[in-house]
C-alpha positions as CSV (number, residue, x, y, z in Angstrom):
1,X,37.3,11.4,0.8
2,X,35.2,13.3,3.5
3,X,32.9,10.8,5.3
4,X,30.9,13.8,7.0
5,X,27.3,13.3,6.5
6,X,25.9,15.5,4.1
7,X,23.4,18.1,4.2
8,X,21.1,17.9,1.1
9,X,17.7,20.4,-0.2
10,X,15.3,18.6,-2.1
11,X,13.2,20.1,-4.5
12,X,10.4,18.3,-5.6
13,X,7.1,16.9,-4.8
14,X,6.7,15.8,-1.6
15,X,3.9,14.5,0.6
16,X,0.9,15.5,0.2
17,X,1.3,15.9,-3.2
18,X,0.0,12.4,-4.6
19,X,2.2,10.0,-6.7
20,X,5.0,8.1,-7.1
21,X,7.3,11.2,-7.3
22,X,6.3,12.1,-3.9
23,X,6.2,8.5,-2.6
24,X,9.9,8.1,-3.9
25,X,11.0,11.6,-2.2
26,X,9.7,10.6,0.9
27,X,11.4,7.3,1.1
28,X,14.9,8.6,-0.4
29,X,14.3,11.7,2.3
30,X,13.6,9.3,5.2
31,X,15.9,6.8,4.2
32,X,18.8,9.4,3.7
33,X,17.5,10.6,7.3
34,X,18.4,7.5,9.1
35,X,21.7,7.1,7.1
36,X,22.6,10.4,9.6
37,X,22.3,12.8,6.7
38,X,20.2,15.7,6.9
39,X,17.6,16.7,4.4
40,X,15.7,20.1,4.0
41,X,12.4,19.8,1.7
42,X,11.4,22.5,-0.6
43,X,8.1,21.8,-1.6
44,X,5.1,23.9,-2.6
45,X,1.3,23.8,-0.9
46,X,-1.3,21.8,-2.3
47,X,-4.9,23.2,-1.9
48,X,-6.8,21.3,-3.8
49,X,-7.0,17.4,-3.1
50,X,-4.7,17.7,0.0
51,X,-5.6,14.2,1.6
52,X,-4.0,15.4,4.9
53,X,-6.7,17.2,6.0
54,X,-8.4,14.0,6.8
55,X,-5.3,12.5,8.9
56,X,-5.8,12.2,12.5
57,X,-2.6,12.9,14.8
58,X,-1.7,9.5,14.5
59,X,-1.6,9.0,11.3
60,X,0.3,12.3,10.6
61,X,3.6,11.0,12.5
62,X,5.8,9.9,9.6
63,X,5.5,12.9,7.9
64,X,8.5,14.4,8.6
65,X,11.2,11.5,9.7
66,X,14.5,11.2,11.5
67,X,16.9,14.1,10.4
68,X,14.1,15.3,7.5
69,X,12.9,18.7,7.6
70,X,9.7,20.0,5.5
71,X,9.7,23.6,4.4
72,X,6.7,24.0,2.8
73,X,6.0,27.4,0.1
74,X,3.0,29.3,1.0
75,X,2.2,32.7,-0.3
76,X,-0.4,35.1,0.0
77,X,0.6,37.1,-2.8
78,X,-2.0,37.5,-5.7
79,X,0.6,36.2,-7.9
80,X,0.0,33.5,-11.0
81,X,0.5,30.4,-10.1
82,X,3.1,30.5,-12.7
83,X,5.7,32.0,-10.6
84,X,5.9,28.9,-8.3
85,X,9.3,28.5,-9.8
86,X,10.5,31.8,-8.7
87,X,8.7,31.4,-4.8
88,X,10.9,27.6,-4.8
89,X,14.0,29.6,-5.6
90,X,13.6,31.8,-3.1
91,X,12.7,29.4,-0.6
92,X,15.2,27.3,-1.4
93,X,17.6,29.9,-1.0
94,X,16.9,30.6,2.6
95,X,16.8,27.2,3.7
96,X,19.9,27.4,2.1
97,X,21.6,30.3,3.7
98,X,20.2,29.4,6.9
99,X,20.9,25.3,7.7
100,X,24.8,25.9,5.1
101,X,23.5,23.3,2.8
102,X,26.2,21.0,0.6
103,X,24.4,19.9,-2.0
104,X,20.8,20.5,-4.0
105,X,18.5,17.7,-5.2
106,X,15.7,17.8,-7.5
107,X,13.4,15.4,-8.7
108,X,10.9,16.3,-11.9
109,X,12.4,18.8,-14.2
110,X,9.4,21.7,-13.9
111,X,9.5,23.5,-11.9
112,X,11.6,21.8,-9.5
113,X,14.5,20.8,-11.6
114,X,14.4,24.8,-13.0
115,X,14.0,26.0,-9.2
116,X,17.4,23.9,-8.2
117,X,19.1,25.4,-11.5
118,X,18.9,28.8,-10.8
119,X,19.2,28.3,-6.7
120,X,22.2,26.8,-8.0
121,X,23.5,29.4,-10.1
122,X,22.9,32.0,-7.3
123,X,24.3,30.3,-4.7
124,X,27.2,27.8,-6.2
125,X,26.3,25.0,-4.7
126,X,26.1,21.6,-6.4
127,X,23.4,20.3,-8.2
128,X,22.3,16.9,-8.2
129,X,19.3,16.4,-11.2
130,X,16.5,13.4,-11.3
131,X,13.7,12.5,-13.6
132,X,10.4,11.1,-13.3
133,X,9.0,9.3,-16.9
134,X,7.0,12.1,-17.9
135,X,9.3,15.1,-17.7
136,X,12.0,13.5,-19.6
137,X,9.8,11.9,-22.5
138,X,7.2,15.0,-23.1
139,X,8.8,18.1,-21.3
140,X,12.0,17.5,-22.7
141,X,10.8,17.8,-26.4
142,X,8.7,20.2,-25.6
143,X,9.5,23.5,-27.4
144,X,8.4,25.5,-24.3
145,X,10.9,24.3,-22.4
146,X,13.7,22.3,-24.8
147,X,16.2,25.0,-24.7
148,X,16.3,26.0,-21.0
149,X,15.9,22.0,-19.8
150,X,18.6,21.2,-21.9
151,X,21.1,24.0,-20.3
152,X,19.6,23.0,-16.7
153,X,21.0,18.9,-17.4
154,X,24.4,20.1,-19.2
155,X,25.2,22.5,-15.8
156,X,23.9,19.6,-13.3
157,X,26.8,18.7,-11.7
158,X,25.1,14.9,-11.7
159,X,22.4,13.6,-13.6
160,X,20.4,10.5,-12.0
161,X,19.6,8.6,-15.6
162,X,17.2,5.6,-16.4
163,X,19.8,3.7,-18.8
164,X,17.2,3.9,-21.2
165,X,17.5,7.3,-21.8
166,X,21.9,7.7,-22.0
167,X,22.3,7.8,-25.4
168,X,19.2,10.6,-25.7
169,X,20.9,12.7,-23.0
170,X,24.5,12.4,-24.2
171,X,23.5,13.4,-27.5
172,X,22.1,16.7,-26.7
173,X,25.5,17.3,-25.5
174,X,25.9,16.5,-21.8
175,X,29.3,15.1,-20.7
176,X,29.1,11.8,-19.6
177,X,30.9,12.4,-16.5
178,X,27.5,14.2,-15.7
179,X,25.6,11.0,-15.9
180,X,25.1,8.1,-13.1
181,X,23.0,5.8,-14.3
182,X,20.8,4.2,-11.5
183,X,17.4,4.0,-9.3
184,X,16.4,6.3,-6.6
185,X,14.0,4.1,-5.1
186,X,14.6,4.2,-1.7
187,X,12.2,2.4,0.7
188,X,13.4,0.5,3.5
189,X,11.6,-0.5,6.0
190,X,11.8,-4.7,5.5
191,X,10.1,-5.6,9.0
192,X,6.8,-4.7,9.2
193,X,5.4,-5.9,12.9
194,X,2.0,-8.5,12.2
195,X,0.6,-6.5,15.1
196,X,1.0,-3.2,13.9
197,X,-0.7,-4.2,10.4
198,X,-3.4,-6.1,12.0
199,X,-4.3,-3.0,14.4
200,X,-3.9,-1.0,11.0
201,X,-6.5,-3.4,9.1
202,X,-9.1,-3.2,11.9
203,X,-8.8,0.8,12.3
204,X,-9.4,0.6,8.0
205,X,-12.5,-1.5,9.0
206,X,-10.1,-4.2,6.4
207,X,-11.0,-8.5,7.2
208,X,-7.4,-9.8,7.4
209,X,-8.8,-12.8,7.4
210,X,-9.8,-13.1,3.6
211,X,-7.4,-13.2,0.6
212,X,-7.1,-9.5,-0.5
213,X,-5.9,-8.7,-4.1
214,X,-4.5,-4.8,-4.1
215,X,-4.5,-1.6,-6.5
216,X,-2.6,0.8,-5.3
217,X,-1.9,4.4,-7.2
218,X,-2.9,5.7,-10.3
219,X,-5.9,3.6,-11.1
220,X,-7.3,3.9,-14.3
221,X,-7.7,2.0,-18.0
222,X,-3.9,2.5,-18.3
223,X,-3.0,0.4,-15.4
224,X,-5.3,-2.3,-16.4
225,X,-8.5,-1.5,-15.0
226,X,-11.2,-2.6,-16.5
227,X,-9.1,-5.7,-17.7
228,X,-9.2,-6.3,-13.9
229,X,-12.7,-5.9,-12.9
230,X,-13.7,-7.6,-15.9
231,X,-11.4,-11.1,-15.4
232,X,-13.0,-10.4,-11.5
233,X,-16.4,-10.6,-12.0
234,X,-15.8,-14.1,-13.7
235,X,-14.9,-15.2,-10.2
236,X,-16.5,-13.2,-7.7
237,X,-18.2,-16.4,-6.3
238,X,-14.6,-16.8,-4.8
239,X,-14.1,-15.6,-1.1
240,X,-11.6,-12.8,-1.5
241,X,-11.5,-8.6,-1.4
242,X,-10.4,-6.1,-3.5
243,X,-8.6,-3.3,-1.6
244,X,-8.3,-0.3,-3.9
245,X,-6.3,2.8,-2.5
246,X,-6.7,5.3,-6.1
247,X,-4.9,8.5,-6.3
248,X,-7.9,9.9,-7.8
249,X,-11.5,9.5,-9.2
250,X,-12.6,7.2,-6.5
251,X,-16.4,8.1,-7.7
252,X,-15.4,7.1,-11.3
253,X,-13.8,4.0,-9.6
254,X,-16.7,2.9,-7.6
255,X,-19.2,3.6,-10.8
256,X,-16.8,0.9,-12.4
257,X,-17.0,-1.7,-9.7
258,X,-21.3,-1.1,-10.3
259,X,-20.8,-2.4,-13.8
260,X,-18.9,-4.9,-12.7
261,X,-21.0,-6.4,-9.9
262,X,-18.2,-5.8,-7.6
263,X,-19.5,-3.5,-4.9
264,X,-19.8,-5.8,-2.1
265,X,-16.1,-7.3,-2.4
266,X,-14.6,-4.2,-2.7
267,X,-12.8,-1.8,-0.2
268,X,-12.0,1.7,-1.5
269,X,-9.9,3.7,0.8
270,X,-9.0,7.2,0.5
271,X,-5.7,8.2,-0.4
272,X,-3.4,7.4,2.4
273,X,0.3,8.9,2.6
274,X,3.3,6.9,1.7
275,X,4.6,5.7,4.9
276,X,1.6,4.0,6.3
277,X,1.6,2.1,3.1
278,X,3.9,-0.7,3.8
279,X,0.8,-1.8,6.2
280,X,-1.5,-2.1,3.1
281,X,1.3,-4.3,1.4
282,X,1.6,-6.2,4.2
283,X,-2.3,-7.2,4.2
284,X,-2.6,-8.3,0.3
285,X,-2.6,-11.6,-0.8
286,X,-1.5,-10.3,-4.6
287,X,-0.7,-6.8,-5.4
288,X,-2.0,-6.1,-9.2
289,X,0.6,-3.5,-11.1
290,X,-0.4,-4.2,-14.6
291,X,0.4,-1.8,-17.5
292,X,-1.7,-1.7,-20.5
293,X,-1.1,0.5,-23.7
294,X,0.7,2.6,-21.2
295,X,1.1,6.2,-22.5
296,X,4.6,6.8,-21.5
297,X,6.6,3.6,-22.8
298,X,9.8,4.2,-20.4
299,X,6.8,4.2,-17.1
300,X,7.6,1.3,-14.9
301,X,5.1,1.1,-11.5
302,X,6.4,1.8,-8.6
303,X,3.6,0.2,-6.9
304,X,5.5,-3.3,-8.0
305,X,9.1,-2.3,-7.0
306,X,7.6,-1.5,-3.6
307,X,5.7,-4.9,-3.7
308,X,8.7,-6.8,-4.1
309,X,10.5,-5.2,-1.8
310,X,7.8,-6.1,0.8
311,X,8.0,-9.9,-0.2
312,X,4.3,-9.7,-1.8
313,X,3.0,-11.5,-4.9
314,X,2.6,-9.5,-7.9
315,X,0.7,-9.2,-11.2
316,X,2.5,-7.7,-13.9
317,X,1.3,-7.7,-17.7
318,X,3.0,-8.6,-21.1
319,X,3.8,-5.3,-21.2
320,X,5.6,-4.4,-18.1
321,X,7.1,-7.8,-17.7
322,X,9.3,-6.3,-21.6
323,X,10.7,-3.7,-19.9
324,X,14.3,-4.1,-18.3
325,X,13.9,-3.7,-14.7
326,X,11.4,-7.0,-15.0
327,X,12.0,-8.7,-18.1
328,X,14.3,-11.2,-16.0
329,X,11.4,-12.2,-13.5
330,X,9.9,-15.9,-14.2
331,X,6.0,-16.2,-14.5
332,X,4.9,-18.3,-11.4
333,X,8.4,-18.2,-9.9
334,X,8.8,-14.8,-8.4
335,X,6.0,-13.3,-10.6
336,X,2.5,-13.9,-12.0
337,X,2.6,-12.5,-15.5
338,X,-0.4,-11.7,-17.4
339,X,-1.6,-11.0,-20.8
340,X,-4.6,-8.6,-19.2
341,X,-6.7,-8.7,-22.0
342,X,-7.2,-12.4,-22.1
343,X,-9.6,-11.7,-19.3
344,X,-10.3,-15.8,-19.3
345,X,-7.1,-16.9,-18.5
346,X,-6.7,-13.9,-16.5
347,X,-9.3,-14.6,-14.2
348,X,-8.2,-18.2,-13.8
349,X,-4.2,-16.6,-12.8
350,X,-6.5,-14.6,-10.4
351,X,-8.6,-18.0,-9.2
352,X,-5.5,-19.9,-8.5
353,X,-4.5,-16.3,-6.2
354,X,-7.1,-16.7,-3.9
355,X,-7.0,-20.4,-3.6
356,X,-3.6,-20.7,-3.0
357,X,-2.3,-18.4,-0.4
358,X,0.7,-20.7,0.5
359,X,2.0,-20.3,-3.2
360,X,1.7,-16.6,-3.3
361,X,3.6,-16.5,-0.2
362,X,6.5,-18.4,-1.6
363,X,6.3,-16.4,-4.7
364,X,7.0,-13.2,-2.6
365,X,9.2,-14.6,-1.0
366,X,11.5,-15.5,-4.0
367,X,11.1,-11.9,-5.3
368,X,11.9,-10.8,-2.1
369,X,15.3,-12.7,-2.0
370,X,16.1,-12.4,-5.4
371,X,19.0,-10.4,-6.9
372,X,16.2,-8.4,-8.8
373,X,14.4,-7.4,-5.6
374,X,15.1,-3.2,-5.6
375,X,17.0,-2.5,-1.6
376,X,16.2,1.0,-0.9
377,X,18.6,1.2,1.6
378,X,21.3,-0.2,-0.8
379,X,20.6,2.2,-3.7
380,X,21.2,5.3,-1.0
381,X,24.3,4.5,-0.3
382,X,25.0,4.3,-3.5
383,X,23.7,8.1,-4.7
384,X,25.2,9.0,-1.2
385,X,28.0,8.2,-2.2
386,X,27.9,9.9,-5.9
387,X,26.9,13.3,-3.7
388,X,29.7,12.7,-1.7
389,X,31.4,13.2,-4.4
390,X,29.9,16.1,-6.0
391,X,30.3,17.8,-3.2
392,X,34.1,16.7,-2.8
393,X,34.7,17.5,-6.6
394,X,32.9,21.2,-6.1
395,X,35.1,21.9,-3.2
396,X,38.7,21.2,-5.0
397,X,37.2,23.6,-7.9
């Protein structure tokens, strides 16, 4: 087999479009950069809410990493803002053309998935498909789009599948030989220097000097919430912070926090991009990554995976803790597990946080060296690998 390092366009989200779609591109983008591959972005502009209009230069500087390459869609067309799947083609197309690319990606099946489809039925180049949770549990069934998404997975050349969902895909006729089943998480950057997170902390106007409990993401009633502030405020005598870094609805957050007689411990940041996050990790005391009547059952939060993989304690609920990927983790061994709604007991789990620093230390650390600690640089290898040989299997056609 060829061992030439590959060149690769992903389609998806990308940074500065918020959330874990975008956090996970930028991670498998960078990571797959310093593996020597080289990786073109297709992405489109966000206007609204683009959180890098408050970046200094500095902060900027990981935005596009070793051997990654941003092409970002802009138009000044009067066009709907439905055609964005026809602009991605077309962009994706001269990237194409232009940097003799062997493989597409795609992450989220609208319209980014669609947009590698057809770039790949123009062009003939391989197609490698991913999913988020949403796309494949609501867009999937959706009438709108059932027919053409179904086409789109049964003409990937690979399909990057949750386990969960194998049965579901094979039996709307995809070949198996389509499907790999495994994660795309891709963050590796282990060593984080102190000195780099304390100069971090300081420029955030962060004490590093107090316990800090963390909430990272999409912060709302979903992800435990008011479950939180509510087992909080029966403790917030203790000495600790609350570093909240929300996606969105930092107002709503803050009005929250009111209610909860919380203002004064609390540190809400803006929404900072993914690769000055791992200084945030690095700060906490206990990251908090709780579902709670989650709407999209298959959702896992990334915000944990990334935790672990930092060495950090984390707070999972019932809920999560059900799900395969952490169903195997102990409660008070490499994981605090809570039933959020017991917000008594809850707030004593979080009381015995603060107090004890040295046993959430060792409690991230046995995540951390576990076998069910996610290693980004581990997992890809292993989808370089699977495009290796897409791209091997397209060539002998």
């Amino acid at each position: 087999m060829c061992m030439e390092k590959l060149k690769i366009c992903l389609i998806s989200k990308y940074p500065p479009h918020k959330g874990g779609t975008a956090g996970l591109n930028y991670w498998f983008a960078r990571t797959l950069g310093e593996l020597g591959n080289e990786v073109h972005v297709v992405t489109d502009s966000i206007e609204s809410g683009n959180y890098f209009k408050n970046l200094n230069e500095e902060r900027m500087k990981g935005y596009e990493p070793k051997n990654v390459r941003v092409h970002e869609l802009k138009s000044d067309s009067p066009l709907p803002s439905k055609s964005r799947t026809s602009l991605l083609v077309n962009l994706a197309m001269k990237v194409m053309e232009e940097n003799d690319i062997d493989l597409i990606d795609t992450k989220y099946f609208v319209p980014y998935g669609v947009a590698g489809f057809f770039a790949k039925l123009i062009t003939g180049k391989p197609l490698v498909t991913r999913h988020s949770g949403s796309d494949i549990t609501y867009l999937l069934k959706d009438p709108s789009y059932r027919t053409l998404l179904i086409n789109m997975l049964k003409n990937s050349d690979k399909i990057i599948l949750d386990p969960s969902k194998l049965d579901e895909i094979k039996g709307l006729g995809v070949e198996e030989k389509r499907i790999a089943c495994c994660s795309d998480f891709g963050m590796n950057m282990k060593t984080i220097p102190k000195e780099k997170t304390k100069s971090f902390l300081k420029m955030m106007g962060i004490d590093s000097e107090l316990p800090i409990i963390g909430c990272f993401g999409k912060i709302f009633e979903g992800k435990g919430l008011l479950e939180l502030l509510h087992a909080l405020s029966k403790i917030k005598n203790e000495n600790f912070s609350l570093l909240l870094v929300p996606e969105t609805n930092k107002d709503g957050i803050k009005s929250y926090l009111s209610k909860f007689g919380l203002e004064e411990k609390s540190i809400i940041l803006d929404y900072q991009p993914p690769w000055v996050m791992p200084f945030l990790y690095d700060s906490l005391t206990a990251l908090i990554a709780t579902e709670v009547d989650f709407p999209v059952k298959m959702h896992t939060p990334l915000t944990a995976y990334e935790a672990f993989y930092l060495g950090k304690c984390t707070v999972i609920s019932e809920e999560t803790h059900r799900k395969p990927p952490f169903k195997d983790l102990e409660d008070g061994v490499n994981a605090i597990i809570v039933d959020p709604k017991d917000t008594d007991n809850y707030a004593k789990r979080l009381k015995w946080i603060v107090k004890n620093p040295q046993g959430t230390e060792e409690i991230g650390r046995n995540v951390k060296n576990s076998h069910k600690c996610p290693d980004g640089k581990m997992i890809t290898e292993k989808l370089v690998e699977i495009y290796r040989e897409v791209v091997e299997n397209g060539k002998s056609e």
